[in-house]
C-alpha positions in Angstrom: 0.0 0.0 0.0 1.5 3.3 -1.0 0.5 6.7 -1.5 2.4 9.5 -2.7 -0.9 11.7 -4.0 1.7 14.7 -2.5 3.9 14.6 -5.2 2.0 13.8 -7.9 0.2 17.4 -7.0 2.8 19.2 -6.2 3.8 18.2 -9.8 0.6 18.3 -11.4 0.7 22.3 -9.7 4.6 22.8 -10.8 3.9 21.3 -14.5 0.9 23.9 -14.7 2.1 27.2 -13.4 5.9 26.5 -15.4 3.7 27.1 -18.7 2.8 30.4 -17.2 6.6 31.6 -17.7 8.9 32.3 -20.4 12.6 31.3 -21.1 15.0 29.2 -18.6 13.2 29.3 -15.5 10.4 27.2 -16.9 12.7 24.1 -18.1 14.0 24.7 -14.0 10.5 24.8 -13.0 9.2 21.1 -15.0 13.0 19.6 -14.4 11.4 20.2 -10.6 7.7 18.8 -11.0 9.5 16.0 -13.1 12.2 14.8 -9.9 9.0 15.3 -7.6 7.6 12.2 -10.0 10.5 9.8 -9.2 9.6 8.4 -5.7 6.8 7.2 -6.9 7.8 5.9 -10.3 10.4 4.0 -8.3 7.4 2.5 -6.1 5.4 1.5 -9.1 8.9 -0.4 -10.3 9.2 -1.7 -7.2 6.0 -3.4 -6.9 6.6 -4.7 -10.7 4.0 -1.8 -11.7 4.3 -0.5 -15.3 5.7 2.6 -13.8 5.2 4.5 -17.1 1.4 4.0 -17.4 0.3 4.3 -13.6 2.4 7.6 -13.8 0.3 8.9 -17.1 -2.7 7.8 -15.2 -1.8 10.0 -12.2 -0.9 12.9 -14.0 -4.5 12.9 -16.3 -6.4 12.3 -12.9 -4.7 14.7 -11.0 -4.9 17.4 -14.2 -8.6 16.6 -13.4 -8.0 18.0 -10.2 -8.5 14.6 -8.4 -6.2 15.5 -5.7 -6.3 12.8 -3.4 -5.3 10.1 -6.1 -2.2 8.1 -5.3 -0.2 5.0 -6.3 -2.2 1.4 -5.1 0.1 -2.0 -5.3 -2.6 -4.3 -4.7 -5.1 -3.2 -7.1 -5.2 -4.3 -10.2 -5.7 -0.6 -11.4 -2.6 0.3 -9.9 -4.1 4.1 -8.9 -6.9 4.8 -6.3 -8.3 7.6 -4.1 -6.3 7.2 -1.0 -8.9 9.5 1.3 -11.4 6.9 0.3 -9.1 4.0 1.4 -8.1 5.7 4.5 -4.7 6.3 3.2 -3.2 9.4 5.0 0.3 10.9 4.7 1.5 13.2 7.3 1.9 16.4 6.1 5.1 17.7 8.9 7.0 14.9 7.4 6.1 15.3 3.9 7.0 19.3 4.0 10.2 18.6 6.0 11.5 16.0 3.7 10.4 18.4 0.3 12.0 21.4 2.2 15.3 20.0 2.9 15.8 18.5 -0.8 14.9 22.4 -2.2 17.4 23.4 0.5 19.5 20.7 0.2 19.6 21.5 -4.0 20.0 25.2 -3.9 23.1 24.9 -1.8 24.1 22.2 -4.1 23.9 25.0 -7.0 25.1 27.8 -5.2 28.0 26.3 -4.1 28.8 25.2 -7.9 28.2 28.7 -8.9 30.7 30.0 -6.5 33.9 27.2 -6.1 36.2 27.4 -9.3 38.8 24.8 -10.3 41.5 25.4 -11.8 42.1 22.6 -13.5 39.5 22.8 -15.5 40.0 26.8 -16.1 44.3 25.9 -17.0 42.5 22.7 -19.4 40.9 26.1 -21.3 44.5 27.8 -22.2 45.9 24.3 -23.6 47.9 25.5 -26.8 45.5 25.0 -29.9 47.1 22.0 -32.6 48.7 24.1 -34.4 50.7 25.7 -31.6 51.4 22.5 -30.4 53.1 21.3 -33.6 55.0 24.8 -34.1 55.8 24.1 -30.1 56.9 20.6 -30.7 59.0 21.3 -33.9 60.5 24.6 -32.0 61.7 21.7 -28.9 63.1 19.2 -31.2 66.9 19.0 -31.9 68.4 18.0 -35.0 71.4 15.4 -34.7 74.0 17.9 -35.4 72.5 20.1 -32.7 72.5 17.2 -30.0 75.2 17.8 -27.6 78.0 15.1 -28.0 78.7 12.9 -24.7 81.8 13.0 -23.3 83.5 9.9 -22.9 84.7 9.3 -19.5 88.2 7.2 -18.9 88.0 3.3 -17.4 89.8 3.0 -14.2 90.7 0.0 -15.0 92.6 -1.9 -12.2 
């Protein structure tokens, strides 16, 4: 028995209001309904559900504004009303643990946006291929150029 009508309308309200704004922040805002989506698609595979079709069923009832709808195991439908089968998540837990994901994201971001390495900046002022053959051909010696060894005497006892 499982639930997760929460997420599916948190996504169902996310999915709607992104198509209410232009450019970036919209692929943000349906990148976020969409990860709200994987708990329970990982349920349905789980329970040996065809996760893709109990999700498509989810999102058209909760489109419908059938709120309440959820993710059902047993049935054979594999969707039901969970406030009709006395199916109740508790919200505290359910805002905490969505909170501290946004939280735990937007620190994820912010601290990409801010730490540099400079590996990957030096990787950017690599010679191009044609400095790098004038800068091999520039380092390479011809024979007469090579510095003769001097041959040091045997001590020869």
């Amino acid at each position: 028995m499982a639930s997760l009508s929460v997420q599916m309308d948190l996504s169902a309200h996310i999915r709607k209001h992104a198509l209410s704004i232009p450019g970036k922040l919209q692929l943000v805002q349906i990148a976020f309904a969409k990860a709200l989506e994987i708990i329970p698609r990982q349920i349905c595979d789980n329970a040996g559900l065809d996760s893709t079709d109990i999700l498509n069923k989810l999102r058209m009832k909760h489109a419908r504004g059938e709120k309440w709808i959820g993710v059902d195991v047993d049935g054979p439908d594999g969707v039901r009303d969970n406030l009709d089968a006395f199916v109740w998540e508790p919200s505290l837990i359910k805002t905490n643990a969505i909170s501290s994901a946004v939280e735990a994201a937007c620190l994820i971001i912010s601290v990409d946006e801010t730490v540099r390495n400079p590996q990957s900046e030096a990787v950017s002022r690599l010679p191009t291929a044609e400095n790098l053959t004038a800068h091999r051909s520039a380092n390479v010696r011809s024979p007469t150029q090579v510095p003769k060894r001097r041959r040091e005497p045997r001590n020869e006892r």
